[in-house]
N, C-alpha and C positions, 0 to 999 in steps of 0.2 A: 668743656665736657670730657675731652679724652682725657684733660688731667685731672679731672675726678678720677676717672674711670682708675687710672695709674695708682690714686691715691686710695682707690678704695681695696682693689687687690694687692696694695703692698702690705694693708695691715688688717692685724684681725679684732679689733674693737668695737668695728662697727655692724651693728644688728640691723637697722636700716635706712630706707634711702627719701625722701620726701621731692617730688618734682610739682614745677610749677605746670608746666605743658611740654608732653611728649613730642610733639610737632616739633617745636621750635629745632632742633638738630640741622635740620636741613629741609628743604620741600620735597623728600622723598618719603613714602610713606614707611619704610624699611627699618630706615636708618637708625633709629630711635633703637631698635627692636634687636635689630642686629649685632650691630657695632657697640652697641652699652648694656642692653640689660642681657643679650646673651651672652656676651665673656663672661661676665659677674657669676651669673647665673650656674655656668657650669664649673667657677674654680668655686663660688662661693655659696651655696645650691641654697641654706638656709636665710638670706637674705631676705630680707622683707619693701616690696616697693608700695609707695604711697603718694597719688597723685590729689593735688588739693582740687581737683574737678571732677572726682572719684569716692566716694563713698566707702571706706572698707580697704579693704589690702586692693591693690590695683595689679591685675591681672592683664597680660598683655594677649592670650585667647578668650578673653572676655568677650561676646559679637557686641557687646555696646562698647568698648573701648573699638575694637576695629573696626568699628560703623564712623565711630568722634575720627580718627584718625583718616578713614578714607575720606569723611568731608573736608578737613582741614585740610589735605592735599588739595583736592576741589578749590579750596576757596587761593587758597596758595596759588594754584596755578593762573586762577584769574585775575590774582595780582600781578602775576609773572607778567601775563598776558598784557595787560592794561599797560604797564611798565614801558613793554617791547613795544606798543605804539604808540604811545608818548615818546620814546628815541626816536620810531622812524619819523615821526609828525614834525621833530623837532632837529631830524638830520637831511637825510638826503630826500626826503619829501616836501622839504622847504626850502624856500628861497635866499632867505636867510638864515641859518641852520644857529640855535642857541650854543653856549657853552655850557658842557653839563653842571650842576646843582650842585659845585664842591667849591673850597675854599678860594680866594683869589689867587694867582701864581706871583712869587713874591715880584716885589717892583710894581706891582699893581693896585686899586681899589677901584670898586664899585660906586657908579658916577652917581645912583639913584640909591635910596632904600627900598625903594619898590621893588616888592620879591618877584616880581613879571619882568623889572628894566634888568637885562643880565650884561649889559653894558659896562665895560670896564677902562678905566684912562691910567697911566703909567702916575707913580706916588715919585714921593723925595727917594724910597729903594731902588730905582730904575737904576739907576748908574752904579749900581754896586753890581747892578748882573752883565752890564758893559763891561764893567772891570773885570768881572769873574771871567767872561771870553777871552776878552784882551789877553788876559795873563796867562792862561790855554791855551791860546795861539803862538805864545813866546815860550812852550814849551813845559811850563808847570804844572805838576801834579797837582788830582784832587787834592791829596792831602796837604801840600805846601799850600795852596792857595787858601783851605780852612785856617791853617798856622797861620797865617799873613792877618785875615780878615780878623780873629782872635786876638794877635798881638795888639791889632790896630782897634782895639774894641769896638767895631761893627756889630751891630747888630743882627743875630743871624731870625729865621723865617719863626723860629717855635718861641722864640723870646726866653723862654725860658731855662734853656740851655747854648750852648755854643755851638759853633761853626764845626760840622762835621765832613771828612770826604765823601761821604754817601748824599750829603745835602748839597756839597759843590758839583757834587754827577748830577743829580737829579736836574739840578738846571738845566746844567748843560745838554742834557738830554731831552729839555723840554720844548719839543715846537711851537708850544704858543711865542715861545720872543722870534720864532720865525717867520710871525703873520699866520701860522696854521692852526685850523682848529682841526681837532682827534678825538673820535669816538672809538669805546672798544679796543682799546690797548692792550688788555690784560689779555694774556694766552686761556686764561679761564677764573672761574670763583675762586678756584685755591690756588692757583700760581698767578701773580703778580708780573709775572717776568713780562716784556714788553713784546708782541709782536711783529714778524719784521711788518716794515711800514706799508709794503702791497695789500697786506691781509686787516687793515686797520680801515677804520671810516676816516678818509683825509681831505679836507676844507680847505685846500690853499687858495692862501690871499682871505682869508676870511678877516683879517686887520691890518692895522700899520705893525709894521715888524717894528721890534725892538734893538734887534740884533740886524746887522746888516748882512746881506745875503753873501760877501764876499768873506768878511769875521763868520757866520756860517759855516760854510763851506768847508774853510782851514780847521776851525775849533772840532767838525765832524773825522775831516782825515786822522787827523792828529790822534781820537777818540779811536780810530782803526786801527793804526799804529799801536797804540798800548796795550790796544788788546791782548798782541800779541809780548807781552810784557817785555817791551821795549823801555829801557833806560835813558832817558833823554837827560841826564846829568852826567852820563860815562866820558870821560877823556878820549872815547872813540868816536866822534860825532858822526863822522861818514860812513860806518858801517852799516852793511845792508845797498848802500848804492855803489861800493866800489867790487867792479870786475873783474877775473884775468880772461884775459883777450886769448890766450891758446887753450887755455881749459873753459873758458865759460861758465862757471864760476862764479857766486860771490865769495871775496875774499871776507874768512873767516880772524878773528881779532885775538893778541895776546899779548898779557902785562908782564913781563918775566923780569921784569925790577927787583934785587935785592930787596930785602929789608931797609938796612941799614943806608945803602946805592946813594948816592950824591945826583947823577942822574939818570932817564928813567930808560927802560929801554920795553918801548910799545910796539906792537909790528902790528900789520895787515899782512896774513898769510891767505897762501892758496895750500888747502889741503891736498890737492890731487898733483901738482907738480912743485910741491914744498918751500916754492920760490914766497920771499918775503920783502916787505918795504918800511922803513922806520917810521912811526906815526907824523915825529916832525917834517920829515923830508913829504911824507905827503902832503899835510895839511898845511905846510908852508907853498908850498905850487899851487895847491886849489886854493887857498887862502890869498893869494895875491891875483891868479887870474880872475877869481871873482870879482874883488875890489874891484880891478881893471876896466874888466865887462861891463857893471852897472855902472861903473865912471863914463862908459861911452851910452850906451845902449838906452839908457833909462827913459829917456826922453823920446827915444824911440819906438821902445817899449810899449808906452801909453797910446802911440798912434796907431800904432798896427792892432790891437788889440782885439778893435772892433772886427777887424777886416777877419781876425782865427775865429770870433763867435761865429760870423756869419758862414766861416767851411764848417763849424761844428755842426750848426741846423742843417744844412745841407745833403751832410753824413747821414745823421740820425736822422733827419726824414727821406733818405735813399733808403736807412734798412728797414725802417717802419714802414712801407710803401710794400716795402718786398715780403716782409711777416705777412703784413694782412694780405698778398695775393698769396702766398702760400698757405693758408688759413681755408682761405675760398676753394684753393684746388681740393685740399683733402679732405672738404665738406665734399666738394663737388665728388669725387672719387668713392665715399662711401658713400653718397646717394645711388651707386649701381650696385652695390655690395647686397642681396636678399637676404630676408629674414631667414628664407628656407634652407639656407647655404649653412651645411652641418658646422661650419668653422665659425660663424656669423657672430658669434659672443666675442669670438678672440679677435678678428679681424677688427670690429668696433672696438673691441678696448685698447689695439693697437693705435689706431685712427686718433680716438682719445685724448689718446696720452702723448700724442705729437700734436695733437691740436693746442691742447693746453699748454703744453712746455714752447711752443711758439707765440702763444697769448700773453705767456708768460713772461716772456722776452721783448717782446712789443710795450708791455707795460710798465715796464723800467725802463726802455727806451724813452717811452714818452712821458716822465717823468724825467729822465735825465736835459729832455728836450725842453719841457717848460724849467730846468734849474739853466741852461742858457737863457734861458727867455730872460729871468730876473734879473743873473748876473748885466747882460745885456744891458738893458732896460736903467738899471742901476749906476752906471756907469765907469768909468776906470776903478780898477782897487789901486789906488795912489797909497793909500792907508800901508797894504800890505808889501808894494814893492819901492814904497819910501824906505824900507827897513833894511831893503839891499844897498842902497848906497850911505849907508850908514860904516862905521870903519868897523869890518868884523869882527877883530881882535881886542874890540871892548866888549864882545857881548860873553856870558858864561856860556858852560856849556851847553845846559839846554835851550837859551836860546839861539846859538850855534844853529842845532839838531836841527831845530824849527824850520827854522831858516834854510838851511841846505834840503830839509827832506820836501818841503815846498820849491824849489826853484833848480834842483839836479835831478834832471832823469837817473843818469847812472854816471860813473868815473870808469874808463878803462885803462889795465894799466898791461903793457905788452913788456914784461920780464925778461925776455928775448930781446930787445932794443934795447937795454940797458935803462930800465923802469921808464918808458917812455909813456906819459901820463895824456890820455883825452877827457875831455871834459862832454859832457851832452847833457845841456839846459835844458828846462823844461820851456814851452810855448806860455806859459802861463803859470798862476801862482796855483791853479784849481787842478791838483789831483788826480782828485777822482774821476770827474768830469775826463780830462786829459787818455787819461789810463781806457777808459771805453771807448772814448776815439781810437786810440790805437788799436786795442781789438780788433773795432772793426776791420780795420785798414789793414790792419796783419791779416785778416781773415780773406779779403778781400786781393789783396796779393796771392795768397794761397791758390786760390781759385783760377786765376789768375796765370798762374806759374800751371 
């Protein structure tokens, strides 16, 4: 419709305009009115409108056009209506909540034809979206991983076209391979964009995952990392985790290699005390105490494991205990607050707005607490820290990246000691999960101190 509207005021050939139904624009009664035939209207004023459920030139102050228009809103709305509890009938009002009425997600089909069985079992595409993780978690981009699935002629989800990076996001952003079912994703009717996931209708465990919660987890960090348009294919793998220990500091990265140069010359610098390290001389120290470490530890590794979930729940059910009693007090606190009390608007909207923003925070808690629960449950990621004792110096660079940004807290390097290098591993291969622990625990010292 807008590009009618585009087309009609660019040119002057056209005398007038034929519609099937005025309604249809939108379920607002307005719209129609506003938005198209008044632009037209005042660049193009002799225009002629003609609706095929209209008799004669069709007049938009006509009271029998703005009579058909206010019903059709009417009736609009109690589609809308009907719609809205058909979701809730079929979401959080039921016990077993359906998947909504859209195409299979690929790797999938429908076990019945019956348009009631919404029942779906994994097809022969299942292991191309394994793959598609897989290869995510070792550091490759959408786009390579489109290239990859292309060359190798796979067949992508539209059949009719190729593997695109918009199509390998989409996966990868899809929770259904993570056992969850999502209502209500869309930020609204005209933006698509995805809501963050507290604001969403979310069904976990609502099936067998596809995707394993630990492949999860990393393919999710990873997805954070880029955001920030991280290059995981740069000759600078460890940058972003390495330190200087008297400035604090991460040390920022530079190629200043000739052209022509035989060899290269990479540094990790610190902007604030201009001190500098050659890329080989670091990555050859972290590159061997690594090997090292997983040559002893691995095996270790896997036992202890359980033993960090269970301080994790620990944590997060100390802070979540303490949200919701602080939740209770400042209910409690504004139940003394009167109506009559000249400030009593501002005082509740203060209350509020700390209520909420602790609710807030309780609820990513306790989501963070049930993504323990799975990994938990699930048991060793063997998968993921088989790949540390593997000989690093075969792997490219992004999977390098991978790897180091999953299993290195941070690198410090003390320029003062004569580059004297520390290492600080991560407890686990999980991130994010990790990274909120600390939080707390930082925060908690704080308090503390």
């Amino acid at each position: 419709m807008k590009e009618m509207k585009k087309f009609i005021l660019s040119t002057s050939i056209i005398k007038g305009i034929i519609f099937y139904d005025e309604s249809r624009v939108s379920r607002l009664i307005e719209d129609f009115v506003l938005h198209i035939v008044g632009p037209i209207r005042e660049e193009k004023p002799d225009i002629l409108f003609f609706s095929t459920k209209t008799d004669g030139i069709w007049d938009e102050k006509n009271p029998l056009v703005q009579i058909r228009l206010s019903y059709d809103y009417e009736e609009s709305q109690k589609k809308s209506n009907k719609a809205r509890d058909y979701q809730e009938l079929k979401t959080y009002k039921s016990e077993s909540p359906d998947r909504p009425g859209a195409r299979c997600p690929f790797g999938y089909s429908k076990l019945s034809q019956d348009k009631k069985d919404h029942t779906l079992i994994e097809n022969d595409d299942a292991p191309i979206v394994q793959f598609i993780f897989y290869l995510y978690s070792f550091g490759y981009s959408d786009k390579k991983i489109a290239l990859l699935l292309n060359e190798s002629n796979v067949k992508s989800p539209s059949l009719e076209s190729n593997w695109s990076d918009s199509t390998v996001r989409y996966i990868l952003n899809n929770l259904w391979y993570a056992g969850d079912l999502v209502w209500f994703s869309r930020s609204s009717y005209e933006n698509s964009k995805a809501k963050p996931i507290e604001e969403r209708f979310l069904f976990p465990n609502h099936h067998k995952r596809l995707i394993s919660p630990q492949l999860w987890a990393t393919t999710q960090f990873l997805r954070s990392k880029k955001k920030n348009k991280d290059r995981m294919d740069s000759p600078f793998v460890l940058r972003d985790i390495v330190l200087c220990v008297k400035c604090e500091r991460k040390l920022a990265v530079k190629n200043m290699t000739p052209a022509k140069a035989k060899k290269n010359y990479q540094y990790y610098y610190c902007k604030t005390c201009k001190r500098k390290i050659n890329l080989e001389e670091l990555h050859s120290y972290v590159f061997d105490d690594f090997t090292g470490r997983w040559g002893r530890e691995l095996n270790n590794q896997t036992r202890t494991i359980k033993g960090i979930y269970s301080e994790w729940k620990k944590t997060i059910e100390a802070k979540s205990a303490e949200n919701k009693s602080n939740v209770d007090k400042l209910r409690y606190k504004l139940s003394f607050v009167k109506p009559e009390n000249e400030f009593y608007e501002d005082i509740k909207e203060s209350f509020t707005l700390q209520i909420k923003s602790v609710e807030e925070e309780r609820t990513k808690l306790l989501n963070v607490l049930e993504q323990i629960r799975v990994l938990s449950e699930y048991g060793e990621p063997l998968e993921l820290i088989s790949r540390f004792k593997e000989d690093i110096y075969k792997y490219n660079n992004e999977e390098k990246r991978s790897i180091f940004l999953i299993a290195i807290k941070e690198i410090s390097i003390d320029f003062i000691r004569k580059n004297f290098i520390e290492i600080n591993y991560r407890l686990t291969p999980f991130v994010e999960v990790e990274t909120t622990i600390d939080k707390l625990n930082n925060k908690k010292d704080e308090v503390s101190i």
